[in-house]
Steps between C-alpha positions, in 0.01 A plus 500: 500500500613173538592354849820234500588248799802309472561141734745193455832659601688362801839371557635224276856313426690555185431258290102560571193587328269701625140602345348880554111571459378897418108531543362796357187683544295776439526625123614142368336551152776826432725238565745567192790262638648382824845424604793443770758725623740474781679736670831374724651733788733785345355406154268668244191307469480292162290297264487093571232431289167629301206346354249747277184390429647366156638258725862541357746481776785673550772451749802649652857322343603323830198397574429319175463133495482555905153676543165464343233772513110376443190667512132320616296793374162318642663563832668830416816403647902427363762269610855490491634130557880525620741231477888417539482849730809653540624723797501800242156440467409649867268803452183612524276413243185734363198437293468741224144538314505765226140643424332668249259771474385871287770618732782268385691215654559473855704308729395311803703370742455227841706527761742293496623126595816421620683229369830408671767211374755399723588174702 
């Protein structure tokens, strides 16, 4: 089992950037891929951004060009850097890590960091 903790979100202007850290621990080395989701009120929770080992990113269309997921596997952590934030961009934001085992994949989630864009 792997063991997520988000930090970084906080209140920002439009216009902003922003920069999210995920530290994981526990199981790192099932560590198949991590990723960013985020979740705003009276929405469905959906994908920002995902990095598999492979190191082939992919990203959500409106955040494209906007966002930009890395990965510092020495550290076991990802990052999501955040710029030109827009109001629409107020949510929630969760670390995903997908792990592997004999049993299958899995998926691990942190809590939670709240990111909120207004003026």
């Amino acid at each position: 089992q792997v063991q997520l903790v988000e930090s970084g979100g906080g209140l920002v202007q439009p216009g902003g950037s922003l920069r999210l850290s995920c530290a994981a621990s526990g199981s790192v080395a099932s560590i198949a891929a991590m990723g960013w989701y985020r979740q705003a009120p009276g929405n469905q929770r959906e994908l920002v951004a995902t990095i598999p080992n492979s190191g082939r990113t992919v990203y959500a269309d409106s955040m494209k060009g906007r966002f930009t997921i890395s990965r510092d596997n020495a550290k076991n952590a990802v990052f999501l850097q955040m710029t030109n934030l827009k109001s629409e961009d107020t949510a929630v934001y969760y670390c995903k890590a997908v792990t592997t085992s004999t049993m299958g994949y899995r998926e691990n989630w942190g809590q939670g960091t709240l990111v909120t864009v207004s003026s």
